[in-house]
N, C-alpha and C positions, 0 to 999 in steps of 0.2 A: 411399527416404525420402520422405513427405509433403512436398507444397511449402512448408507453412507451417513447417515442421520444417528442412527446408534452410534457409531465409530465417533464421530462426533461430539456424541453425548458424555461418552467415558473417556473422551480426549481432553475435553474442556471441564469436564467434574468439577477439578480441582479449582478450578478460577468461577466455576459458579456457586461451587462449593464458600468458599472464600467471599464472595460479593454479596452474599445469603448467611453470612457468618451468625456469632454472635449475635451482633447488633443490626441484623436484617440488613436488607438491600438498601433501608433508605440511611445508613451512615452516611456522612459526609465525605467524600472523596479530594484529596487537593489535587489542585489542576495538573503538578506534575508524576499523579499517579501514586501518592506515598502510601507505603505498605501494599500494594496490589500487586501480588506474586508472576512475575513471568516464569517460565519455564526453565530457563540457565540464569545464573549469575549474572547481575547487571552492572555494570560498569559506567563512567563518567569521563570525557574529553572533554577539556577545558577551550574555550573557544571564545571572539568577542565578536560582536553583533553589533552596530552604529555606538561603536564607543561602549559595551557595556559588555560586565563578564556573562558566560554564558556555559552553561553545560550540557553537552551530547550524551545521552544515555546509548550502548550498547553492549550486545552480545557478542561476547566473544568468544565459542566453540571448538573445542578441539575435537578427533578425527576419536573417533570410538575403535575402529579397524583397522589395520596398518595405514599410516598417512601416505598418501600421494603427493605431499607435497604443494596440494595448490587449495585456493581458497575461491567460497561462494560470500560474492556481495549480494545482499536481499535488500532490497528496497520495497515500503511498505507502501499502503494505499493510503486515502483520508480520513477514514472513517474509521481506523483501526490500528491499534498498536503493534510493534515489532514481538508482541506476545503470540500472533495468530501464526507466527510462521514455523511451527512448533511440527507440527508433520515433516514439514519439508526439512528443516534441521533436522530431525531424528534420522532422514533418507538420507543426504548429506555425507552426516557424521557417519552414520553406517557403511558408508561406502569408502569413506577415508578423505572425505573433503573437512576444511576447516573453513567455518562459517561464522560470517561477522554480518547482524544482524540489527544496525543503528534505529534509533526513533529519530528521525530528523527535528531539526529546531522548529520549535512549535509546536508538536507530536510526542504522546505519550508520554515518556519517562524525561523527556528533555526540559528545555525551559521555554519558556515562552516569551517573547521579549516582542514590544511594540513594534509596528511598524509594518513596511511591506515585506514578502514572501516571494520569493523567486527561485526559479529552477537553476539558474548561474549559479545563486548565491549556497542551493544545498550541495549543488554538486563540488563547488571547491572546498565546500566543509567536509562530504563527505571523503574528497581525494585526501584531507590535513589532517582524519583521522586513519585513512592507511597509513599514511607516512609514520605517524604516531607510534601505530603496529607493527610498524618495518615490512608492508606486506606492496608487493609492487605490482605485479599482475593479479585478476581476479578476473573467474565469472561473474557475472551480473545479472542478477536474475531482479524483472520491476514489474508490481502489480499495483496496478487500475494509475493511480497518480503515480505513484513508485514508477511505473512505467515510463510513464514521459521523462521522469527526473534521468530512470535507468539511460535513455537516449542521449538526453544532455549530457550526463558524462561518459556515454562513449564519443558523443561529438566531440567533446572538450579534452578529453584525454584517450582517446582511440588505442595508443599505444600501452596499456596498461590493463585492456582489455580483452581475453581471448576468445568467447561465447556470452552471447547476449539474449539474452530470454524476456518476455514480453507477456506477461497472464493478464490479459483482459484490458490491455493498456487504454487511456483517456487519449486523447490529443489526434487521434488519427483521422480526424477529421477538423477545421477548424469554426470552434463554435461562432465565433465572430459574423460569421457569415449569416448567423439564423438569430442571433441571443442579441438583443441591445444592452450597454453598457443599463447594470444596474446598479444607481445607489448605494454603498454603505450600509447607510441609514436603514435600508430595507429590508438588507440581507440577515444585519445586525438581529432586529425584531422578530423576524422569523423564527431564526432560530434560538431565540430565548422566549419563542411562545411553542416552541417544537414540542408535544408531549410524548411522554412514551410510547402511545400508542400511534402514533403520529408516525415516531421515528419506526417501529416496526413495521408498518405500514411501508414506509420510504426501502427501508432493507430489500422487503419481499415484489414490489412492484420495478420501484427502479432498477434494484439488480437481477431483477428475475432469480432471485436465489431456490435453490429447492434443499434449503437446509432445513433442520427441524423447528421448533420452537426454541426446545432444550440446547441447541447450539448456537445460536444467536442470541441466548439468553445474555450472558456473559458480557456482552459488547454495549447491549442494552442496557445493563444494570451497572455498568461505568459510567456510560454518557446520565443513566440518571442520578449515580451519586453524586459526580462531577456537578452536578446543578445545584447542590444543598450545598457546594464551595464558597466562602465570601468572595473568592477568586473568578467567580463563572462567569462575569460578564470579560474580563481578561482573556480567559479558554475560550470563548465566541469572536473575541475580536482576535486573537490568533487564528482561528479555524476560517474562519470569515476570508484573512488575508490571502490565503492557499487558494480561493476561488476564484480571483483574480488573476492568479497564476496559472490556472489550469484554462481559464479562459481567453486567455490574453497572450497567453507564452506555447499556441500549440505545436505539437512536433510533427504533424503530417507534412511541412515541408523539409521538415531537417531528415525523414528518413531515406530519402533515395541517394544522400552522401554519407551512409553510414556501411564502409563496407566489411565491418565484423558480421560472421556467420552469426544468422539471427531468427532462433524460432518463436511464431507468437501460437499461444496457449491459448483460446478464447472457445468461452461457451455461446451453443447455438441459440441460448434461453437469451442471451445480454443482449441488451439492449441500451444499456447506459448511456445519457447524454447529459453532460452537468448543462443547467440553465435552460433544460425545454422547456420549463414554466415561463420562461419567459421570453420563450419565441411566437413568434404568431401563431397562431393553430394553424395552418394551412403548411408551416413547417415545419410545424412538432411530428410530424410521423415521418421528414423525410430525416429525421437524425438518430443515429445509435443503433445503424443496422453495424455492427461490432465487428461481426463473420466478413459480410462482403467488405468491410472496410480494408479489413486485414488481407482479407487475399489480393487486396487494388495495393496498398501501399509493398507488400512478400512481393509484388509483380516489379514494381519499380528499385527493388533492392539488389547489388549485386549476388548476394548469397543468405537468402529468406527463404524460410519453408512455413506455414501455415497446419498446425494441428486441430482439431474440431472434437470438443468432448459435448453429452449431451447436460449440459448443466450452465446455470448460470455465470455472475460476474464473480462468483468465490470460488476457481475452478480446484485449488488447491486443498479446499474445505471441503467440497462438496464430491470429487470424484480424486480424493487425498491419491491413490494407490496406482492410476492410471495415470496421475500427474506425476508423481516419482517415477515410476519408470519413464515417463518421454522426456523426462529431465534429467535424469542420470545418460540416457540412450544419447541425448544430443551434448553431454558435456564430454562423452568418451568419445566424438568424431573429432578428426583432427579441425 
């Protein structure tokens, strides 16, 4: 096995240990994650959604080695809970940062409440749980979807922002251009006909990932308990609305007015483009060159640098130890 595959393996044990429990992998899962152990202490921010109460799951981490004083916002991808950031918090904490680590509404540990999804809409949730925290500047670290959101709120709140970090971010390019609006209805059915081997399948091609079995285990055997939920058609029409968002709300033009120092983290394996299936073939191969996207938008930023690891769209998973040091390197420049 790979070393970064091993590390992996005995990183996530515990959660596949746990998803493998007792009652086998195919127990029932509730949509908002009940009993499925993250890594720290999970916490709740009460918030409302078109008139309805709502709660913010998140991580709130203090500084293992003497604090510095300042604090890491993580924003996660789509596909995955604020469970996976569990390296990168250990890095963090170990250095003296305090890390807040939310499941955004609709995602993971949070709730799921009807309706559309927007990147406005997380990012001033997420600014109403600093405030909550009393915490006023942060770095910002956003992967794949996290990414784009991480944008919007430094667009939207710039001053509260001091390092902006970008792992493998969605949106740098705008899918509109290649993708026709798809149906609901369509998106809906897919992915309630998604099997699991289907979805491993989607991990390992779409993200070009080169993690093992044994570490992507875990992610896989959520999304399949989450399916035996009376709740799962609910969890698809939440997940379903985020695609919309990421289609329709991209940031490749909001980045050359973002003037926080801003490094993007992206593997030379990614490839990622949400909604190539549904672009003509003839422009499914000109989307989700990742790399050259990053170094074209780092070109148009006033203060962008572009780092290159040899690894897929989980650069964090997959090359954990080389991403901690470029992300502690680039939080300690002024």
């Amino acid at each position: 096995m790979p070393r970064a595959g091993l590390l992996l393996f005995f990183l996530f044990f515990p959660l596949a240990a746990f998803a493998a429990g007792a009652s086998g992998p195919t127990e029932p899962l509730g949509i908002d994650l009940e009993g499925f152990p993250y890594p720290y202490p999970v916490s709740f921010f009460p918030l409302e959604v078109n008139h309805h109460p709502v709660r913010m799951a998140f991580m709130d981490v203090a500084p293992k080695s003497t604090p510095n004083s300042r604090a890491v916002l993580l924003l996660h991808g789509r596909n995955f809970p604020a469970s996976y950031w569990q390296p990168v918090i250990d890095a963090l904490i170990g250095a003296g940062y305090r890390v807040i680590a939310p499941d955004q509404i609709g995602f993971g540990k949070s709730s799921k409440p009807e309706g559309d999804w927007s990147f406005d809409r997380a990012a001033a949730e997420t600014a109403e749980l600093l405030d909550f925290l009393h915490i006023g500047k942060v770095d910002v670290v956003g992967h794949s979807m996290g990414g784009m959101l991480a944008v919007r709120f430094t667009r939207t709140f710039p001053e509260r922002v001091q390092h902006l970090v970008l792992e493998a971010p969605l949106g740098l390019e705008d899918y509109r251009f290649y993708v026709p609006p798809v149906p609901e209805s369509k998106l809906i059915a897919e992915e309630m006909a998604r099997t699991e081997e289907n979805y491993r399948h989607y991990l390992r091609t779409a993200y070009g990932t080169t993690l093992s079995d044994a570490a992507l285990r875990p992610f896989i055997e959520i999304r399949e308990r989450i399916k035996r939920s009376g709740d799962y058609p609910r969890w698809v029409e939440a997940f379903v609305a985020s695609y919309y968002a990421i289609w329709g709300q991209p940031t490749v033009h909001e980045l050359p007015l973002v003037s926080t120092p801003t490094l993007f983290l992206v593997g030379t394996r990614d490839h990622t483009a949400p909604g190539r299936a549904y672009a003509k073939p003839e422009d499914q191969p000109r989307m989700g060159h990742i790399v050259e996207l990053a170094h074209a938008a780092s070109a148009r930023m006033a203060h962008a640098q572009v780092m290159e690891f040899d690894t897929g769209h989980l650069v964090h998973l997959e090359a954990p130890e080389a991403f901690n040091r470029a992300l502690l390197r680039f939080l300690e420049t002024p």
